[in-house]
N, C-alpha and C positions, 0 to 999 in steps of 0.2 A: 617792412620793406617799402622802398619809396615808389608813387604812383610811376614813375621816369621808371624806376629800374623794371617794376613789374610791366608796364607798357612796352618793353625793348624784351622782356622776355618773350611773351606772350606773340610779338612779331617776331621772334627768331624761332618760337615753335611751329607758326603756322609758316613758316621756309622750309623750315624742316619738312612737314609733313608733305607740302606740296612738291618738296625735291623727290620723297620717297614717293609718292601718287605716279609721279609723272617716271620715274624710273622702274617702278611694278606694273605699269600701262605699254610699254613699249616691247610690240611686238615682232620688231625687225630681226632677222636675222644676223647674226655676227659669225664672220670667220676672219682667223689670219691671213694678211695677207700672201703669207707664206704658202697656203693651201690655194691652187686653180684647175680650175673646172679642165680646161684645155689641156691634154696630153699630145706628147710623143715617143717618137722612137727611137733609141738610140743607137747606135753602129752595132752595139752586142743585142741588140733587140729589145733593152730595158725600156719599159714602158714609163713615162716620164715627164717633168718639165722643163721648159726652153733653157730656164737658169740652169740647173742640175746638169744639161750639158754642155754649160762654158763655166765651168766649174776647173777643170783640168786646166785650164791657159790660166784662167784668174791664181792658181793655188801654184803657176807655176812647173805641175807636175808634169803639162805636157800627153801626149799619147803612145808615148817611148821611153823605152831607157837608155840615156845618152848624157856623155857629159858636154859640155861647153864652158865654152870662157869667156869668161865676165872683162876683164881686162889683166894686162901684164903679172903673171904669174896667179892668176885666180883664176879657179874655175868651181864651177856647180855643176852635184853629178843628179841628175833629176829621173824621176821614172819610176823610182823602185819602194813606192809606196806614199804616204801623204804626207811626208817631210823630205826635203832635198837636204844633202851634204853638201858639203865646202869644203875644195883643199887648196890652201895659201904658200906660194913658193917662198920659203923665209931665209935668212942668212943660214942659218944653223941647221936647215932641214927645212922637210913639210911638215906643216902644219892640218891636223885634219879638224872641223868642227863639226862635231857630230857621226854616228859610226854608224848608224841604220836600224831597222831594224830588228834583224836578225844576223849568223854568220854568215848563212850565203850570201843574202844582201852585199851587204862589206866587198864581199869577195868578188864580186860580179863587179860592185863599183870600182874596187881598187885595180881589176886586171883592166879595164874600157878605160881607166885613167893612165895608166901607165901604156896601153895601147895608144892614146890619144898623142899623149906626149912623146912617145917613140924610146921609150927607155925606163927603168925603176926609178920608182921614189925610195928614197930613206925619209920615212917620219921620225920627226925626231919629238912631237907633242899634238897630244889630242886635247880638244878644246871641248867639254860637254856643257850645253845651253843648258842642259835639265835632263833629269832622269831617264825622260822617255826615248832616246836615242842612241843608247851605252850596247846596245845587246847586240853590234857586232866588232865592240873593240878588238876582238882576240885577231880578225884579219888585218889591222890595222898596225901591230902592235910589232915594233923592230926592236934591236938590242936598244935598251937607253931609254926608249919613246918615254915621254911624261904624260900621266894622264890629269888634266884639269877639270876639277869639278867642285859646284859649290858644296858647302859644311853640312844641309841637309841631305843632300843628295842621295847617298846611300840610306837613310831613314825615309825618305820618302817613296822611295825604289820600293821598300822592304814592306812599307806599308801598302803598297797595292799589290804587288806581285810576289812577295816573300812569305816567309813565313808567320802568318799573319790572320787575323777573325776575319778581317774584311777582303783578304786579298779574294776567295771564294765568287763575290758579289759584283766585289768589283770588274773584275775577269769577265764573269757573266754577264754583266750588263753590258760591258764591250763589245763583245760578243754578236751582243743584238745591236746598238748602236752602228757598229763598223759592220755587218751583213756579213762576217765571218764565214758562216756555214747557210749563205743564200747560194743558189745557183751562180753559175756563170755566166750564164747567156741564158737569155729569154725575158721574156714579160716580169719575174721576179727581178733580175740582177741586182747590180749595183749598178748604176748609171755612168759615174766616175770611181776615179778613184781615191774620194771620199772616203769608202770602205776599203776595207781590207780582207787577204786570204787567211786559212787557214796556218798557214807559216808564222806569223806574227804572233798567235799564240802558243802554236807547238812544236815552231822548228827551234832549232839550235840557241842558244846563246852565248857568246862569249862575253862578255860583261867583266871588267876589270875595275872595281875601285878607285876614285881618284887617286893618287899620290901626292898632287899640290891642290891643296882647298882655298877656293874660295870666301872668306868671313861672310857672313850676313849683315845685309843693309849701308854694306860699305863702297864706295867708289874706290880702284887702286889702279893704279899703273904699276904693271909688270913688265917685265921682259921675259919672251914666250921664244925657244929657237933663235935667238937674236932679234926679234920684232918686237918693236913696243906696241905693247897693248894695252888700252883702258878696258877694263873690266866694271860695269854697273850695276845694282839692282833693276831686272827688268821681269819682276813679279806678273804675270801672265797667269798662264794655266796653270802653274806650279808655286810653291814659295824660293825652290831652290835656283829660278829660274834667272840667269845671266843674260847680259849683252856684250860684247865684245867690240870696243872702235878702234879700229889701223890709221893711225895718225897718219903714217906716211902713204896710204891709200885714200884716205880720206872718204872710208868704209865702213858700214855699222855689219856687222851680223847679229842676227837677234833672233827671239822666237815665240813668234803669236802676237806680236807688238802689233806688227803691219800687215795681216794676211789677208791672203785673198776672198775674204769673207767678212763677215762682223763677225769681231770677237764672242765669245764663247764666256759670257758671265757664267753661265751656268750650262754644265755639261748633261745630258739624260744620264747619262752612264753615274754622274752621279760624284762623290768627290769636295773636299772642303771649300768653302766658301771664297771666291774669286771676289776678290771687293774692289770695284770700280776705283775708290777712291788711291787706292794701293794704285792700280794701274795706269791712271791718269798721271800722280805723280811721278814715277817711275818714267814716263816716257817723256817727260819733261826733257830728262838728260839726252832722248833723241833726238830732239827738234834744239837742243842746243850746239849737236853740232854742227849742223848745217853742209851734211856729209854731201860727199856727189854721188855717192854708191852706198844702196843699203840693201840685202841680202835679209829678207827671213826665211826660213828657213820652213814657211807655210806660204811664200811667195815668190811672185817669179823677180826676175831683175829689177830692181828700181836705179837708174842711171840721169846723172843732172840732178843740180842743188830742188830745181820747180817741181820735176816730179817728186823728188822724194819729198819735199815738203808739201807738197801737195796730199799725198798718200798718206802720211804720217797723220798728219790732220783728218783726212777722212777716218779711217779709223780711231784715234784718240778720241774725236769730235762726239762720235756714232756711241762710244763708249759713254762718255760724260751725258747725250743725250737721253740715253738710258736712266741712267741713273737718279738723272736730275728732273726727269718727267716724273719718273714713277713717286719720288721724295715729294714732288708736289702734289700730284694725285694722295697722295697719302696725307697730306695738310688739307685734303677735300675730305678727309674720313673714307676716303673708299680702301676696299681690300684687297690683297693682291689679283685675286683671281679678277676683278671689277676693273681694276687698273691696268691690266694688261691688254683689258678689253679697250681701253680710252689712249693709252699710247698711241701718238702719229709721230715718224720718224720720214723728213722730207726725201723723197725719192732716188736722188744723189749719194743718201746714205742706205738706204734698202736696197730700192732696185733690184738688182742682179746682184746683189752682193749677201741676198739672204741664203746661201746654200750650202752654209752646214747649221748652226744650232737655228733658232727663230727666237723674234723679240720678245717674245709673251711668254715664253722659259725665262728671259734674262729679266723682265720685269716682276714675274713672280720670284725670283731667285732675292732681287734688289728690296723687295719689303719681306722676304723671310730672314735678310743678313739685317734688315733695319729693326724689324716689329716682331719676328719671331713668327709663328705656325699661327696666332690667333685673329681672326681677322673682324672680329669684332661681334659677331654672330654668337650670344649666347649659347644655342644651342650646342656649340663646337667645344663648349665648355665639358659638358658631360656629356657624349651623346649616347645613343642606345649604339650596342654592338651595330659593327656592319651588318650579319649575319641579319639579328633581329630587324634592320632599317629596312635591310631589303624583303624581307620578308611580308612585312607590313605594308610596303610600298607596293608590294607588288599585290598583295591582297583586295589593297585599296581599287587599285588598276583594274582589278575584276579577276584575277586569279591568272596562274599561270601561261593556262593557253589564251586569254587575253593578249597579256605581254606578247607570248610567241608571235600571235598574229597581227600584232602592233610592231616589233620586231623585223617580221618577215615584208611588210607591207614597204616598213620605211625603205628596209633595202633594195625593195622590186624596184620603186618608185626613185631611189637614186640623190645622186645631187649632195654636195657636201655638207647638209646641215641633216639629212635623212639620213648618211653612214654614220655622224658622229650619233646621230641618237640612235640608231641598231647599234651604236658600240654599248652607250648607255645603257642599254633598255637587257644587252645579253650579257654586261656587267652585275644587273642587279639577278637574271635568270643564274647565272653561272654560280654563285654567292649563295644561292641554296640549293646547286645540284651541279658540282663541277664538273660531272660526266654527260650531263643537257647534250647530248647529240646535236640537235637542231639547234640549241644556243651557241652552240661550237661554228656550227656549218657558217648558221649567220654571221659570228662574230670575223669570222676568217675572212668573209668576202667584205664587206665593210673593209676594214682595217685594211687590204688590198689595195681598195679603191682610196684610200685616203692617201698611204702610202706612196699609189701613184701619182699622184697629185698634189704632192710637197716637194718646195725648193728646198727644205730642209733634206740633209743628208741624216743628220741623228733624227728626225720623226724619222724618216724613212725607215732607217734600220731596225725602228722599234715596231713601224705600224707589218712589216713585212716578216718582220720575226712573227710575230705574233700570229702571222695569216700561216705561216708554214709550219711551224712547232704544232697548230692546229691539225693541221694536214699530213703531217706526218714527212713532211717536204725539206725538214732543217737533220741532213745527214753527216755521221762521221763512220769509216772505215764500213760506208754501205748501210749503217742502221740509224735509226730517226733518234734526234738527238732534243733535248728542249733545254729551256734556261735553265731550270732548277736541275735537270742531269748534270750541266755543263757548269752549274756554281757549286753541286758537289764536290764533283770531280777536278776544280780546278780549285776548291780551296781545301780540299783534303792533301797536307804534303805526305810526300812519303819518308820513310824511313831513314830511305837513304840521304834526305832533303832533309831532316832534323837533325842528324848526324853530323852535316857537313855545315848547320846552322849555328850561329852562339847560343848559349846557353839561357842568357836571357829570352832570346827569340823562341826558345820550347816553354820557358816559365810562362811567359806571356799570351804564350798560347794557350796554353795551359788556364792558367787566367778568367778567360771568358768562358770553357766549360764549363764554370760552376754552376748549380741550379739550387738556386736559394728552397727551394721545395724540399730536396735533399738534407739539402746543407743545415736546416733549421733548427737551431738547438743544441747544433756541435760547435765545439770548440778543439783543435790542437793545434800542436805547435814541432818543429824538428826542422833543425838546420839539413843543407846538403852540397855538397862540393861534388863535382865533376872534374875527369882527368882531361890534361891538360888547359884547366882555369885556374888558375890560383885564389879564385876567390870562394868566399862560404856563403851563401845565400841561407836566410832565414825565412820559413814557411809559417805564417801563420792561416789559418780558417777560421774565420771567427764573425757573426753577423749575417752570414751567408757570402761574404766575401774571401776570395785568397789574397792577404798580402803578403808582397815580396819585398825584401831589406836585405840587404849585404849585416853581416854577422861577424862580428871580431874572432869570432871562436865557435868549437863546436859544442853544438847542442848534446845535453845526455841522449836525445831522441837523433841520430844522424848518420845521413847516408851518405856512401860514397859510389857515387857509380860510373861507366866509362858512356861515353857518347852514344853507346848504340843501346844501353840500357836506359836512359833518359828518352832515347825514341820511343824506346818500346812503350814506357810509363806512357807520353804522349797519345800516342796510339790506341792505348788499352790493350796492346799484347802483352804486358811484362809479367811472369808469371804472379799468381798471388800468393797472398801470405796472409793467413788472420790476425797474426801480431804486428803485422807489418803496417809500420803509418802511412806509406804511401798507398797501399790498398786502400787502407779506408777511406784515405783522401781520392782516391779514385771511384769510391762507392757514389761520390757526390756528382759527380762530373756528366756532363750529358756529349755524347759524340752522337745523338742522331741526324744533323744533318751534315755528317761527314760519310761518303763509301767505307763500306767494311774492309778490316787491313788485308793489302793485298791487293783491293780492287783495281787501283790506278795504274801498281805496275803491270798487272795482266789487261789492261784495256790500251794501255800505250805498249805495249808488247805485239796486241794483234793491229794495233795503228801499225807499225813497223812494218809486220810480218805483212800486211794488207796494202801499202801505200799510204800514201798523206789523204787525208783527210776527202771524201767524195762531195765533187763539186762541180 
């Protein structure tokens, strides 16, 4: 090695070392800026901050449900949760974008639209941006109407809320996110209506299937009811997610493009990876048009070429900065959790505009879709069980009642870097005794207090779940409910929900019960058809895995059964049989975190019999 090269080492080691010195030395405190000390109060008595309550004008929603009109034959019906509809007066009929959602929704906006206008509409085609807005097509729906939606849309539906491993979690985390089952009014609420009620998840749905699909990643001019429409990839929170431009309005409709927040790289609730660089592109084609009216559907009117280009830019901009801080932070060697710490996003772009996800979700979200879970820290390599870390740690600490009174102190003494460490501190208590009373009490006030004091709407929802599932405070049909009740229960289908499912969507399910434990050292195999599919599915077990294959013919081992006996297999009700392959393939199968059969229909039974949801 030459004296040059070894001299250039030697000074890049002692950078190093004095980067790490001087960043293990500093003892200032750091919080998001999303987190303030200052509360208030809101109309429903939500305890809270100033952004959180001009949250409702920025998203558009308003403090009512009412429609208005945007210009000549447009109007937005607003109020009736955290997306606004649009319905377009077209040559051939209305046009609706978007259907709400649930069916009352729908129905409430369709009677105040047709009151507005002084007479019925005939739709003659619904326009869906994305998945999350279809669940009150059925009020929508006239002889004829055509429903539009992109090619994934029904896959992506089915993957969060259908029949599905994940629909369970997902549901759940909603749940907490959107303050579902928070109170109404008082010090808990929901501030805006950022959150949602309990209807979103268990009132009605009408939901109808596209009929005209949209292709992926393509630009088309259609003609829609007699209106010409440009239809674009406008990849958001969704992949299936569209834009919509009315040439002759000279009108974007679109969704989570331009909302009245910073976008949402990364959701709490949780969901595939939103990549910046997807939605940057994507929005390209908005700022190509150079609309005068652009409509999202998480915002309120944008009207004139300057605002909307003005708007479009702030968001896009906000997005890219994101992205493109954190990618550099990450050419420093630092790691996510480090770099979300060192992101500055100029005021213009924050501000008041942080109140629903926060930047430091979006930037750890930007180096886990770049660098993956590792963040450089050997240790993270193998580490010891949580269980055993905490244990140790807490040992170290001087033992439990240590912690407690470490715990109890931070919280007396207050201040948001004292809650976040009683969150710590009854995170590592809680991890070897999840019934800690006093780790509980503590944990709930903390989290409260933090809760109060985020312009985030998703921290809120998570830090306020978490104070009241404690307390026993998160109620359905009068009795205390908590996440893991409500990710049972909402990802256990039922019977009747398998039945009325495809085939493959019970296979599937099916699927992920397997417990390689079980399963270890079996092998079979046996085709099976279902009435009214024409096709034969092939089962194999083998490795610890199920795999499923379409089959030219039937196997010597093979079943044929009607839809309600594929549930039953599902479920673990179908009667057994010792020679039976599907028994033994059921012997494998793990359903413990699903309710026992039966439970859901008799728990939505006494919902019924009880009222909706206590709130």
């Amino acid at each position: 090695m030459s004296s040059r090269v070894l001299a250039i080492l030697i000074c890049a080691s002692i950078a190093v070392v004095s980067s790490v010195g001087a960043r293990a030395q500093s003892t200032a405190s750091w919080s998001s800026p999303s987190l303030r000390n200052e509360t208030v109060v809101g109309p429903n008595g939500a305890v809270t901050t100033s952004t959180a309550l001009l949250a409702n004008d920025k998203w558009g929603i308003g403090d009512r449900k009412r429609v208005e009109q945007v210009t000549d034959g447009v109007y937005a019906m607003r109020g009736w949760g955290i997306a606004s509809s649009f319905a377009i007066d077209a040559p051939g009929g209305w046009i609706i974008v978007d259907t709400g959602d649930y069916t009352q929704a729908a129905a409430e906006m369709r009677a105040m639209l047709e009151q507005t206008l002084g007479h019925k509409v005939k739709v003659a085609a619904i326009l869906l941006t994305h998945w999350h807005y279809g669940n009150g097509t059925g009020a929508w729906l006239d002889e004829g109407t055509e429903v539009w939606g992109h090619e994934y849309l029904d896959r992506n539906r089915n993957t969060s809320s259908g029949i599905s491993v994940l629909s369970g979690i997902y549901q759940a985390r909603a749940a907490a996110q959107f303050g579902v089952f928070h109170p109404r009014s008082g010090p808990d609420a929901f501030p805006n209506q950022l959150g949602f009620p309990p209807e979103k998840l268990l009132a009605g749905s009408s939901y109808q299937p596209p009929t005209q699909l949209f292709p992926h990643g393509r630009v088309e001019d259609v003609v829609v009811a007699g209106e010409p429409v440009q239809v674009a990839p406008a990849r958001s929170d969704t992949s299936d997610s569209v834009g919509f431009y009315f040439p002759r309005k000279r009108m974007i409709v679109i969704n989570f493009m331009v909302p009245g927040g910073i976008f949402n790289v990364y959701t709490l609730r949780g969901g595939p990876y939103r990549n910046p660089s997807v939605f940057i592109e994507d929005a390209r084609w908005i700022e190509s048009k150079n609309a005068e009216i652009l409509l999202d559907i998480h915002g309120p009117t944008l009207k004139g070429e300057d605002a909307v280009r003005d708007a479009v830019q702030r968001s896009v901009d906000g997005v890219q900065l994101i992205h493109d801080q954190t990618l550099r932070l990450i050419s420093h060697g630092l790691d996510g959790r480090r770099a979300a710490e060192q992101v500055y996003m100029p005021g213009n772009l924050r501000g008041d505009w942080e109140n629903y996800g926060q930047v430091e979700s979006h930037v750890r979200q930007v180096y886990n879709g770049t660098l993956g879970w590792f963040g450089g820290d050997v240790y993270d390599i193998n580490p010891l069980s949580e269980h055993e870390e905490a244990a140790r740690t807490v040992q170290m600490m001087g033992g439990q009642a240590a912690v407690h009174e470490a715990a109890a102190n931070a919280n007396a003494q207050g201040g948001l870097a004292n809650w976040r460490w009683t969150l710590r501190l009854t995170s590592l208590l809680l991890d070897l005794d999840a019934n800690d009373a006093e780790a509980r009490t503590l944990r709930a006030a903390a989290a409260r207090q933090l809760g109060q004091r985020t312009s985030s709407a998703n921290a809120r929802g998570f830090y306020l779940t978490e104070a009241l599932q404690i307390e026993g405070g998160m109620k359905a049909a009068g009795q205390p409910v908590t996440l893991d009740g409500i990710r049972r229960f909402l990802g256990t289908p039922t019977a009747q929900a398998l039945a009325a499912a495809s085939v493959d969507e019970n296979l599937q399910f099916v699927r992920y019960l397997v417990d390689p434990r079980k399963a270890e050292g079996l092998r079979q195999s046996f085709t099976l058809a279902v009435d009214g599919d024409p096709r034969i599915r092939r089962l194999d077990l083998r490795n610890g895995v199920l795999v499923i294959a379409d089959a030219s013919a039937a196997a010597p081992s093979h079943f044929q059964l009607t839809r309600q006996e594929l549930a039953a297999f599902v479920l673990g009700t179908r009667s057994p049989s010792t020679a039976d392959a599907l028994t033994q393939l059921d012997r494998v199968l793990d359903r413990s975190h699903l309710m026992p059969p039966g439970a859901v229909e008799s728990v939505m039974k006494g919902m019924k019999m009880g009222g909706d949801a206590e709130h």
